[in-house]
Every structure is written in C-alpha cells, then in structure tokens.
C-alpha positions, 0 to 999 in steps of 0.5 A, a space after each residue: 663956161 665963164 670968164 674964171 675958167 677960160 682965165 684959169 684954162 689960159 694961165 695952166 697953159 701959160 705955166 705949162 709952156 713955161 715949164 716946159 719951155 725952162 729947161 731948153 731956155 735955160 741950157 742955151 742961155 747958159 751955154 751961150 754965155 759961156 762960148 761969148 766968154 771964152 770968144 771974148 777971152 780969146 779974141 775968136 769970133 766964129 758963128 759956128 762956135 756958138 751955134 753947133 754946142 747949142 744945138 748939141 746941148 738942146 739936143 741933150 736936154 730933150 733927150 734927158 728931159 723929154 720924156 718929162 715934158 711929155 708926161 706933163 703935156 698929156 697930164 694937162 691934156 687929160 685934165 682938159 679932157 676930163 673937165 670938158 663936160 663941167 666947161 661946156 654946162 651953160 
C-alpha cells in the first residue's frame, strides 16, 4: 500500500462524507436562516422556534434521502472491500 493509495483512500472518504453530509447541512442552513428572519422580522425571540423546524426538517430529509445515503455508504464500502487484497500486496 503506498502513500497514493492511502490519499486516494483518504479523499473518497472525505468526499463521501461530504456527500452525505450536504443534504442534511444544507436543509438546516436554509431553515435556520428563515426562522432568524421571520424572528428578526417580528421581534419574537424563542429558542424553541428555531430548533423544533430544524429537527422536523432533518428529520425529512433523512426520510426521503436516507435510503440514498445508504446506498452510497455500502457502494464505497464494497469498494473497499473489493480492493483490499490489490491494498494489502507489498
């Protein structure tokens, strides 16, 4: 295994969880910046306003797009597995 492969290894895991990561991110990002514009809008300042659509939010994007994530999770996980012996050559 030499020092290509490990970065290569490193980056696809990288990318991956970045990936993976986006939707949720992105939802929340989105969401959050909403709710602090309708608090700044009507002056209404409750923790609970913004943490509860977040939650609901996450919550719905796993649901639609988790069956993706797990998809691509095994995929790169067969890939490693499948490359293991060409790795593990001196």
């Amino acid at each position: 295994m030499t020092d290509a492969d490990v970065m290569h290894l490193a980056t696809q895991g990288m990318l991956l969880g970045a990936k993976l990561a986006a939707p949720i991110l992105l939802v929340s990002l989105v969401i959050g910046f909403v709710i602090s514009l309708l608090q700044a809008v009507t002056q209404v300042q409750e923790m609970s306003l913004t943490f509860v659509p977040k939650v609901i939010a996450v919550a719905v994007v796993l649901l639609v797009a988790g069956n993706w994530m797990m998809s691509e999770s095994v995929t790169f996980t067969r890939q490693l597995f499948d490359q293991l012996p060409d790795l593990l050559r001196p």
